[in-house]
N, C-alpha and C positions, 0 to 999 in steps of 0.2 A: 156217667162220666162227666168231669167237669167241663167248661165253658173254656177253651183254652186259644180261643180268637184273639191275636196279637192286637195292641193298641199301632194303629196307622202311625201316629211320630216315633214308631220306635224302628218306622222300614228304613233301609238306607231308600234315598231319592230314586235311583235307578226303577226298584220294582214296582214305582206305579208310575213312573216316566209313560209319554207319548208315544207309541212304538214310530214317530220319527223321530222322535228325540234317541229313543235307543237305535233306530235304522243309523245315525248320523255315527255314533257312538261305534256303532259295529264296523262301519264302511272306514272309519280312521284307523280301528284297530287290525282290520284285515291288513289295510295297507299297506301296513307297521310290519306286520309279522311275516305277509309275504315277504316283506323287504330285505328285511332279517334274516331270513330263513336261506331267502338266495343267495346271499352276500356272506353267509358267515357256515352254511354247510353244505358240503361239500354233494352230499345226496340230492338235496332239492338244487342245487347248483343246475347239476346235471339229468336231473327230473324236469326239469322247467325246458332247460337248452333242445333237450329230448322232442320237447311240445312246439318248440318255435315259440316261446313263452318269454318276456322279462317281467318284471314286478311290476312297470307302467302301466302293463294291458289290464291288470286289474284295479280298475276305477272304480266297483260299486259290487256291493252283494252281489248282483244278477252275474257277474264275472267269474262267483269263483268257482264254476261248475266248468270252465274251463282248466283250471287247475287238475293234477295226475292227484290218483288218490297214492294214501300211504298205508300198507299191511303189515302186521304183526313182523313176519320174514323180514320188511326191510328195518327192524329195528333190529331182531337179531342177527341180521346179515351185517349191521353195524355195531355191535356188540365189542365192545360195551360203551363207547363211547364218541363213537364215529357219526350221531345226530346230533352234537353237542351244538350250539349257536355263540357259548361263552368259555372262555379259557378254560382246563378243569381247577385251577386253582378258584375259582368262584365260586366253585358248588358247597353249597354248604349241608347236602343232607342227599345219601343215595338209595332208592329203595329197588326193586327188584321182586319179579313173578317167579314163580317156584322152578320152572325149568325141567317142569315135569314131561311135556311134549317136546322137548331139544332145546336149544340153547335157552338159557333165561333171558331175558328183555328187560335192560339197564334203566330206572328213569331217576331223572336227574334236579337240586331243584335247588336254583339260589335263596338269596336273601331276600329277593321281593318275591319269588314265586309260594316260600315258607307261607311268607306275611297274606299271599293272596290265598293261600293255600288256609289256611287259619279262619280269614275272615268270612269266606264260603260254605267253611264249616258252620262258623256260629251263627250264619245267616240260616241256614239249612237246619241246626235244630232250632235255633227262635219261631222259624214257619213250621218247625214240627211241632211247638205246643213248651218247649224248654224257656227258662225265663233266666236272668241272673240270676244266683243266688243259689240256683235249683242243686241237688246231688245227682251227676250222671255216672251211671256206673255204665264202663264199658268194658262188655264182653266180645269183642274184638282180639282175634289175635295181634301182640306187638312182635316188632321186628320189621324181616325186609317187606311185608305184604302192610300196605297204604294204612288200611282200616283202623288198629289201633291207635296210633299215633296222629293219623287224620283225627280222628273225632277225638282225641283226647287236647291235642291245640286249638283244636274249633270250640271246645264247651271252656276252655279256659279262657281265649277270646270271649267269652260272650259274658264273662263273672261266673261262672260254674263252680262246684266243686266237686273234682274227678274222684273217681275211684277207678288206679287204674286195674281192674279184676284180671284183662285177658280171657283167653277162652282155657277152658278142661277145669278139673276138680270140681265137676258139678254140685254135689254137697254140699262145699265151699262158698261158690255161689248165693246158694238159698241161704246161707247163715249171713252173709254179708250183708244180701236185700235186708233181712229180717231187722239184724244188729241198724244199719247205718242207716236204712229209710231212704234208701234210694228215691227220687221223683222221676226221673228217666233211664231208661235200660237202653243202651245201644250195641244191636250184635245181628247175628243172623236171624232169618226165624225160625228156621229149623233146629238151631241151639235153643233158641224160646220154648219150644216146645216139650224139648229134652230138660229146660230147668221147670218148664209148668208141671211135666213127669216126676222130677224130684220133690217139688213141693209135695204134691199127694200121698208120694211113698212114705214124707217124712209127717204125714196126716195135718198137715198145712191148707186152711183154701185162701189160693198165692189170690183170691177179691179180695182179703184182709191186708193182704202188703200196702205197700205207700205206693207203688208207680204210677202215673198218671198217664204216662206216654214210655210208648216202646219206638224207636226208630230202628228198622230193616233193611238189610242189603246185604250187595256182595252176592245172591243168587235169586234166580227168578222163584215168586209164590204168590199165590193166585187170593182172591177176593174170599174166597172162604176159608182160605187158611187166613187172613186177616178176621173173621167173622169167627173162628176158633180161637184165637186169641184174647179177641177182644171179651168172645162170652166168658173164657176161663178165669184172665186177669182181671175182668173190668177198667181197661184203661184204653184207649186212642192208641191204635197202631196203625204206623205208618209208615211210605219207604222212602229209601234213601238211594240214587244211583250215581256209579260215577266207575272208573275203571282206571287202573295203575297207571296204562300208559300215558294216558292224556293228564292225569294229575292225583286220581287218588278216587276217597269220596266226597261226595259236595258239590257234580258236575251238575245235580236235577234232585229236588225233594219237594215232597207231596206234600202241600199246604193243611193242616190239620183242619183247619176250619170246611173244608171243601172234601178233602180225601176223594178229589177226580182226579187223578193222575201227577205226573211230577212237572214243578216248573224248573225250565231249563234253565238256569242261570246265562241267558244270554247273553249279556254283557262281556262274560268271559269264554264262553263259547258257543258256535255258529253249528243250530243243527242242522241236515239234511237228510230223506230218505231217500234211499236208492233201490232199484231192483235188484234184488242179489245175487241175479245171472246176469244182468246185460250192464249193470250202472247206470242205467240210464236214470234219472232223478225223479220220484214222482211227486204228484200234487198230495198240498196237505189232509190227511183222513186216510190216506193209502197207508196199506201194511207196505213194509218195506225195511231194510237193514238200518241202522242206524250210522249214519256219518257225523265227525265231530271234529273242526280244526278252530285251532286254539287260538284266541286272540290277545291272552295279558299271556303267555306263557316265556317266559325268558331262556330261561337253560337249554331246551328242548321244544320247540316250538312244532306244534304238529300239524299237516295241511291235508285234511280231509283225509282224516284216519276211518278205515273201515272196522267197527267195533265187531261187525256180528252177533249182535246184539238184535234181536227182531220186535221191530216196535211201530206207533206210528204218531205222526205230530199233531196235535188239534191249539185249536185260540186258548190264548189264555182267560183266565179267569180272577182266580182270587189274588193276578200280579198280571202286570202287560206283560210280561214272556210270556211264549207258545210254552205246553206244557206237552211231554211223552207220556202215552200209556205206558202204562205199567208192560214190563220187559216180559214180552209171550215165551221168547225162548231165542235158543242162539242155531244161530245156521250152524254152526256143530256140532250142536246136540243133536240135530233133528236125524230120529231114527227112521228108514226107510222099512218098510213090512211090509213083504208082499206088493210091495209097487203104492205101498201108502204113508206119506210121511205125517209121521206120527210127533209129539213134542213131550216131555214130561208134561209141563203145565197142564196139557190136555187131558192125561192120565189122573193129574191130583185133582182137578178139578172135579171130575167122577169121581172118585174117592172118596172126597170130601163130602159130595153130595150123599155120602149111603151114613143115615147116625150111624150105626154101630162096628163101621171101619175107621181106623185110625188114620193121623197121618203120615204114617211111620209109610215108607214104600219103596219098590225098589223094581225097576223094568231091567228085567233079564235077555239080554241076545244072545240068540243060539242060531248055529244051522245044522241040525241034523244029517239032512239031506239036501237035498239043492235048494232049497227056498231058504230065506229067513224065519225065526220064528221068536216068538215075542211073550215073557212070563211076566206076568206083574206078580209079584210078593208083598202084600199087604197085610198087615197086622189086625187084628180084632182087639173092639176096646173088652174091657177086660168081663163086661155084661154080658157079652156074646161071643163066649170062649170056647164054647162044649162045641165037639167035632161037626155035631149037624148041624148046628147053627153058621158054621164056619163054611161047610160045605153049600149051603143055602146062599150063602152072600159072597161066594164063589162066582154061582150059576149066574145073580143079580148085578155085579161089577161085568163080568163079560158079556152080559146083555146091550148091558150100558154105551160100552166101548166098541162096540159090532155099530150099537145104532146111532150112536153121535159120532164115531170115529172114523168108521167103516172098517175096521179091520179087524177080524178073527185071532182073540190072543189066550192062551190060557192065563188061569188063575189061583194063586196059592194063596189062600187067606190064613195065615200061622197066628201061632198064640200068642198073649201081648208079651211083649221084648225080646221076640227072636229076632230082629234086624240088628243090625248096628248104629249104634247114635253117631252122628256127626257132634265133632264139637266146633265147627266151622261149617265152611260150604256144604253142605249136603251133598253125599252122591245120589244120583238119581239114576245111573245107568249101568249096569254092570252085563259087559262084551267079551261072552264066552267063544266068537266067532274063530275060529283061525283068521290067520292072516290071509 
């Protein structure tokens, strides 16, 4: 794989700033946004008042842990437009989460938030290994969900030349790579996967394409589904995080040169982790949920939004921002079994670890009977198809999962393309339970 370490005068100032020179930078824009936020919506108005709180009492980082956090609920309890901070005639762009769990969640974004919104993208593929000039093709759904149209103004920002693909018509796809010479792919990676499947079908080997760099996100995948990529395509993969409500993607992406984890763009947003029973804030290296309140955000300014996102913070490295591991899973995911909480990531990572299972998968909940019970359905690569073989790495996955996991699950290993392909987010759980 190439050599795809950025030249230093091409960073903006900020990511190799002082972390006082960023500390001074952060503590003025909290300031701002608190300010903001209480003066102009109606919510933190009375969030604040709630606390015995005005925007004075926050003087400095160490302050904002005084601050009420803000949850999913209260944007859709303000739905659609009742977090706003500016007039709605300002808005000039509305995107919106599918609304598949009740009401959808409105976010909202001016002229300067577009413009910030753009140039965090193209910061974020630049650190992924993207140059001017490069062909990004993105397979990202467009529409009301961030991703496409995030990364399609962020690589135009940076001198790109998009291809905008979208996600489904896989076939299509692999013709497109083929035809146009793509240098970067940006999409899920579990769609990567399903197009690394179509290359072979169509007797392609996709280490012949152009890509150089794949940038990932939008759901959590673990170091060996990155190490399955990389062997398949031959190119640098790496991720990408950021989530709708606080602004899209572009919030944190994983330095290519380094591929330890993502740097947070702090400049524009203040991470912190909490315990995700009590909130209580913990020190950095601790697992813990991820908190994020918004510091350049104008339309919607957010004050210690709980992501649910489970992650943890460490020093930076190849930029003075702190940088987050890679996203373990979400305190909504996490399935209980038997008194054992269990995470997908956990599951794929066993997976991944056996060669001759795929990473096609799928954790099944059921209850029977009074307890929970938990099926993993796993695919076999297509070498070790025949029933015994299948049966054998059946008994080997749930050995696996008993001794790293602790929990007792069965195991369906099926033949290769019985699951269903995502052409986005991956499912990873299917909940047969009653209610």
């Amino acid at each position: 794989m190439l050599d795809l370490t950025p030249d230093p005068k091409s960073l903006d100032w900020i990511e190799t700033a002082s972390r006082d020179e960023l500390e001074a930078l952060q503590t003025e824009r909290l300031r701002d946004t608190v300010r903001r936020a209480y003066q102009s919506v109606p919510f933190y108005r009375a969030a604040l008042d709630a606390h015995g709180l005005v925007p004075e009492d926050i003087r400095g980082l160490g302050d904002i842990a005084k601050l009420p956090f803000t949850v999913k609920d209260d944007l859709r309890n303000n739905y659609p437009f009742g977090m706003l901070a500016v007039p709605r005639a300002q808005l000039r762009r509305v995107h919106a989460s599918s609304g598949t769990t009740g009401r959808p969640t409105v976010v909202a974004y001016t002229d300067s938030d577009i413009a910030t919104w753009s140039e965090l993208m193209a910061r974020s593929i630049r650190a992924a290994g993207g140059r001017p000039g490069d062909l990004v093709h993105v397979a990202y759904g467009y529409g009301l969900f961030t991703g496409g149209l995030g990364a399609h103004y962020g690589a135009e920002r940076l001198g790109c030349t998009v291809v905008p693909a979208s996600g489904g018509m896989t076939e299509r796809q692999v013709t497109l790579l083929q035809d146009l010479r793509a240098d970067v792919i940006m999409l899920t990676p579990s769609y990567m996967l399903v197009i690394l499947d179509e290359f072979a079908r169509q007797g392609i080997d996709p280490r012949t394409c152009s890509l150089k760099v794949g940038i990932f996100g939008a759901e959590p995948w673990t170091e060996d589904m990155r190490r399955e990529i990389e062997r398949r395509a031959d190119m640098h993969a790496v991720d990408i995080y950021g989530l709708s409500e606080v602004m899209g993607p572009g919030v944190a992406q994983e330095c290519v040169e380094t591929k330890d984890g993502l740097t947070v763009w702090e400049d524009h947003f203040y991470p912190e982790i909490v315990d995700p029973t009590s909130g209580d804030v913990l020190p950095q290296g601790e697992l813990g949920e991820l908190v994020l309140t918004t510091l350049t955000k104008q339309a919607m300014p957010l004050l210690r939004y709980r992501t649910r996102d489970l992650t943890r913070l460490l020093p930076g490295t190849a930029r003075t921002m702190r940088r987050m591991e890679r996203i373990r899973g979400r305190t909504d995911d996490m399935m209980i079994v038997r008194g054992v909480n269990v995470f997908p990531s956990q599951v794929e990572e066993l997976v991944l670890s056996i060669a001759d299972l795929s990473p096609h998968y799928l954790c099944v909940l059921s209850r029977p009977a009074r307890l929970d019970e938990m099926t993993v359905r796993v695919e076999a690569r297509p070498r070790a198809a025949t029933a015994d073989r299948r049966e054998r790495l059946a008994q080997e996955l749930g050995a696996r999962i008993k001794h790293r996991i602790g929990v007792t699950v069965a195991v369906d290993v099926v033949e290769p393309g019985s699951l269903e392909r995502s052409l986005g987010k991956a499912k990873r759980i299917l909940d047969l339970r009653a209610p």
